[in-house]
N, C-alpha and C positions, 0 to 999 in steps of 0.2 A: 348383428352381422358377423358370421363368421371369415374369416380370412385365411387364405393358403396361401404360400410360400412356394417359386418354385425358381433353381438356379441353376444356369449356366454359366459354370465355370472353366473358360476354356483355356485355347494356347493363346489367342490374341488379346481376348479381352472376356468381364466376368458380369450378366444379367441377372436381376433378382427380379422376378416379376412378382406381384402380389394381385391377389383377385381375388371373387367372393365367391360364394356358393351358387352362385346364379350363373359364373364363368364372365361376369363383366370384371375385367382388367382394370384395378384400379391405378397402377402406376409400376414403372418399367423404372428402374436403376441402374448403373454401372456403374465400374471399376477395370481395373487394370488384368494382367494375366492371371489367369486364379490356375494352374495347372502348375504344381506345387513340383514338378520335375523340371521345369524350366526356370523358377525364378528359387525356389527352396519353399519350403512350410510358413517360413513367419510373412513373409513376399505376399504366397497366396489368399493368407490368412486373413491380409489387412487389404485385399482386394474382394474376395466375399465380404468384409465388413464394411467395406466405403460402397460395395451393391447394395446392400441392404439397408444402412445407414440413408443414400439416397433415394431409394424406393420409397423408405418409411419416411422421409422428411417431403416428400411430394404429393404423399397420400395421408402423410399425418395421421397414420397407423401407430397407437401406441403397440413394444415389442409382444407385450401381452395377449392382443388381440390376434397371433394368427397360434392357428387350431394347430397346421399340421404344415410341413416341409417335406421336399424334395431337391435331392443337387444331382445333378448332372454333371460329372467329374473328369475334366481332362488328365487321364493320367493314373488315375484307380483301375489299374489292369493286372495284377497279382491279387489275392487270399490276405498277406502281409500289406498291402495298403491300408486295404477297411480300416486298421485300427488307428491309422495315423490320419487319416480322413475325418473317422468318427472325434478325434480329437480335436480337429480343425473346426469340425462345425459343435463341437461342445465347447469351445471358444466367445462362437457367438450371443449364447446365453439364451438364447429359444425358451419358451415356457414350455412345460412337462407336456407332449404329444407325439402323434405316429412321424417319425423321419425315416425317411428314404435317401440311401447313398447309390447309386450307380455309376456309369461311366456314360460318360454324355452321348454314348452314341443311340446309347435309351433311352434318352429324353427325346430324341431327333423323333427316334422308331415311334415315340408314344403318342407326338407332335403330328404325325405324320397321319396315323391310323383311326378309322373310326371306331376300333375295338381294341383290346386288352393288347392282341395278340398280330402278329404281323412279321415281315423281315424290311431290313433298311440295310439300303448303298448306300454308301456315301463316299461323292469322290470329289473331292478340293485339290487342293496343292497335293497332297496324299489323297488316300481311299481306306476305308475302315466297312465291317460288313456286322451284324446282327440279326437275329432274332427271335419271339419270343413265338410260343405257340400255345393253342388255348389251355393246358393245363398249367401251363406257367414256366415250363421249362428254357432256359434262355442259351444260347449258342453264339460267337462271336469269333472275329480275330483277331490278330495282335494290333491293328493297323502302323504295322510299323516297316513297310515297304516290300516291293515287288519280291524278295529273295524269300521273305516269308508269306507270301500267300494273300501281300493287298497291293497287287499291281491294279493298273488302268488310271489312276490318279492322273492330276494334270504336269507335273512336271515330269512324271513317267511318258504322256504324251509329247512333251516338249523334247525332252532327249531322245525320243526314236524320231523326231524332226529334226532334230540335227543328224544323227547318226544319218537319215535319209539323205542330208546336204554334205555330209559326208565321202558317203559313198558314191553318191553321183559327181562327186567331186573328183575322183580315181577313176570313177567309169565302173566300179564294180554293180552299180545298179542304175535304172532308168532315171533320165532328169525328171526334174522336181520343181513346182511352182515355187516351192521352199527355197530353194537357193537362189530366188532374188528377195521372196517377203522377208524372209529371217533375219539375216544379214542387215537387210535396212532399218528392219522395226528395233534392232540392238543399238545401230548407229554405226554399221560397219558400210564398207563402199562394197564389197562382194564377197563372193560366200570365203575364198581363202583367208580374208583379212578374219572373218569370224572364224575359221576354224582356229587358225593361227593362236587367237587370243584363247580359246575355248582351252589350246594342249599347251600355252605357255603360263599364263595365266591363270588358269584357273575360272574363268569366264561363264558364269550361268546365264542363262537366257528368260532369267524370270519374267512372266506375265506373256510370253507367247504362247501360250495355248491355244487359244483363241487364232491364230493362224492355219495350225493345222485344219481344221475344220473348217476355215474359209479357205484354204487350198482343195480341200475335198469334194465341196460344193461345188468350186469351179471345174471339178471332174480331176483333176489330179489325183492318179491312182497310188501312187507312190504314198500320200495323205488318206487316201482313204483305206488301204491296206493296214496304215497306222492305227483309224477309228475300230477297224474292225476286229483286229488285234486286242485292243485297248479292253472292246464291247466285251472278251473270250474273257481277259483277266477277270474285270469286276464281276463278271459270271460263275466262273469257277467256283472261287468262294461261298456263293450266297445258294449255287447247288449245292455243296457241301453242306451249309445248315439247314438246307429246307429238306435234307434227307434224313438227319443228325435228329433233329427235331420231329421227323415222323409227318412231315405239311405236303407230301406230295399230293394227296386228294384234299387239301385244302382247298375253300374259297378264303384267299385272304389277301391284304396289302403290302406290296414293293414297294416302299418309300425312297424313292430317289430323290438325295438330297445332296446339295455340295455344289458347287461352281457350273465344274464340269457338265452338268445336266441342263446349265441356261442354256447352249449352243442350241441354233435354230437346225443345224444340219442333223439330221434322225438316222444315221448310218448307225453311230456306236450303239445309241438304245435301241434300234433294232436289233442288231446283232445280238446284246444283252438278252432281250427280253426273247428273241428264238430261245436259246440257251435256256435258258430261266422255265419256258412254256412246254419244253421238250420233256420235263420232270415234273414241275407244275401246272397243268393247262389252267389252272383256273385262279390261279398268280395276277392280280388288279395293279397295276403300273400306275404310283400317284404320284407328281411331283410335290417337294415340301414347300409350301406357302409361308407355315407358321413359326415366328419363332422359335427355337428348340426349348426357350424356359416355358412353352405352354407345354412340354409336356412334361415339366417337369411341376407344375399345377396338378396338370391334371390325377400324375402318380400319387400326388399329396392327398388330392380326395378320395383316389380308391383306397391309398392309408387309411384313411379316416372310416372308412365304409360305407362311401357314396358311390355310384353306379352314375357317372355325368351320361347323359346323353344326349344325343348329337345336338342338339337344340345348344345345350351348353357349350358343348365343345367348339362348337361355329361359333357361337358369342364371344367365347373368349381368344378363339386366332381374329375375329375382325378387332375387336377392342384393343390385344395386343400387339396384332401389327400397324393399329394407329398411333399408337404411343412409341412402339420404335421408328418409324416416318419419322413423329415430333423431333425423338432424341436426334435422329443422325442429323437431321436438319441445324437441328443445334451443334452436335456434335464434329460432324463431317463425315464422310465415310471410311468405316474402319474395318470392313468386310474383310476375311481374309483370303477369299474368293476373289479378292478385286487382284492380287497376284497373277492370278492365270488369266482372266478376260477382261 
C-alpha cells in the first residue's frame, strides 16, 4: 500500500491527513498553530510533528511507509520563506520522495477543484485569493487585508456594520436594522452604548457577521449595500488573476471557500460571481466541502506522478470529511469560521 501525506498547517490549528493510492483516507491528525509567523519556527515545528505523530499513531503507518508529502503553509508568502519551511519539514525526517511546500491557500484551490487548475476565494475572518491555470502558472495575493487588495473578508463586513450604526446614528445615513441587532448581539443596551465602547475602548465586535446578512435578508438596504460592496472587493482580485493567468476563455473552477460563503442570503455571491462572469463566462462557482489537507494529498500524488481522478478524488473528500466529523466530535469545534457565524 502506498501512502501520502498531506498538511494543513494553519493560523488556528495544523491537519495531517494520510491516505492511499486508492484516495481512501486512512486517518486525520492534529496539532496546534502550525503558521510559524504567529507562534515562531520551533512552536510550528512541534505542531506539524504532534499532526503527524497522531495521524501515524491512529493509522499505525510506520514513518517509512508514506511515498510522498504535501504542506499547505500558513504564512509561506515571500521567495525567503521556502527555505526556512523546507527546514521545518526536513525536521520531520520523511523517507527520501516528491515534497511539496505551498501556501495553504493551494491546498484550499486543489481541495476544491476537479482538475490541476482553477482559482480560489477565500473569505473567513480575512480573505485571500489564488490561482493556478492549466499550464501551471500560479497567481495569488498577499491576503493580508482590505488596504492591500483582500477586502470583503468577514470582519471587513462586520466593521462597515458598525460604521452603518454609526452613521445612522448622526443621521449622516439611512437607519439600519443594525442599530438594534448589533448592539444587542455584543451585549450593549443601544447602538450609542456600542459605539461609545467601540471609540473608547477599543471594542471589536467579533462573530457578528452573520448579522449583516440576516439584516439584508430582511430587506435592509443599508446591509445589503454592505454585501454588495463586500461581493466588488472579493471580486476585484480574483479578476486580476484570471486575466494575469490568461483563464478568461477558460472553462474552470471558483472555489469559494471560507466562513463567509455559509450565509444562506446569495446577494454578496451574486454580486461576486456578475464580476467574475463579466471577464470569465464560463467561471463554475463551487463551494469547498473538503478538507483543505485533501488537497494537500492530492498535490502529493501528482508529486509522485499519478493523475487521481475524480473517482479518487470523491473517495477521498467522503473518507476525509468523516474522520474530521469523528475528530471535532472529539475535539469540539475549533473552526476559525465559527468567529464570524
Amino acid at each position: 500500500m502506498t501512502i501520502y501525506l498531506g498538511v494543513d498547517a494553519g493560523g488556528t490549528k495544523t491537519h495531517a491527513l494520510l491516505a492511499d493510492e486508492t484516495g481512501r483516507a486512512i486517518a486525520l491528525g492534529g496539532g496546534g498553530c502550525g503558521n510559524w509567523e504567529g507562534v515562531g519556527l520551533d512552536a510550528a515545528y512541534r505542531a506539524w510533528q504532534r499532526a503527524l505523530d497522531d495521524a501515524r499513531a491512529r493509522a499505525g503507518v510506520a514513518l517509512e511507509a508514506i511515498n510522498a508529502s504535501a504542506f499547505g503553509i500558513s504564512g509561506l508568502d515571500w521567495p525567503s520563506d521556502q527555505p526556512l519551511m523546507e527546514g521545518l519539514a526536513d525536521r520531520l525526517n520523511l523517507p527520501p520522495g516528491p515534497r511539496v511546500l505551498v501556501n495553504d491557500k493551494f491546498i484550499a484551490l486543489r481541495a476544491g477543484t476537479t482538475r490541476p487548475w482553477g482559482v480560489v476565494v477565500i473569505a473567513g475572518t480575512g480573505s485571500n485569493k489564488a490561482g493556478r491555470n492549466r499550464a501551471g502558472a500560479v497567481a495569488g495575493t498577499l491576503g493580508v487585508g482590505t488596504d492591500w487588495g483582500d477586502g470583503g473578508g468577514g470582519m471587513d463586513i462586520t466593521r462597515a456594520g458598525l460604521a452603518a450604526v454609526a452613521k445612522a446614528y448622526i443621521g449622516m445615513a439611512p437607519p439600519t436594522l443594525l442599530s438594534e441587532t448589533l448592539p444587542a448581539f455584543c451585549g450593549f443596551s443601544d447602538a450609542p452604548s456600542l459605539l461609545k465602547a467601540v471609540t473608547r475602548e477599543d471594542f471589536i465586535p467579533w462573530g457578528a457577521t452573520h448579522l449583516v446578512f440576516e439584516a439584508a435578508t430582511a430587506g435592509d438596504e443599508p446591509a445589503r449595500k454592505i454585501l454588495r460592496w463586500a461581493g466588488h472587493e472579493l471580486a476585484e482580485p480574483v479578476v486580476f488573476i484570471i486575466r494575469k493567468l490568461g483563464m478568461e476563455d477558460e472553462d474552470f473552477e471558483l472555489v469559494l471557500a471560507g466562513s463567509v460563503f455559509k450565509a444562506t442570503e446569495p446577494l454578496l455571491v451574486d454580486t461576486l460571481l456578475a464580476d467574475v462572469h463579466a471577464v470569465a463566462p464560463k467561471a463554475k462557482p463551487v463551494c469547498l466541502t473538503a478538507p483543505p489537507a485533501v488537497g494537500g494529498v492530492l498535490l502529493a500524488m501528482e508529486a509522485d506522478g499519478l493523475t487521481p481522478g475524480e473517482a479518487v478524488r470523491c473517495r477521498l473528500i467522503e473518507t476525509a470529511a468523516a474522520l474530521e466529523k469523528r475528530t471535532q466530535s472529539c475535539e469540539g469545534e475549533g473552526e476559525e469560521g465559527k468567529k464570524d457565524f
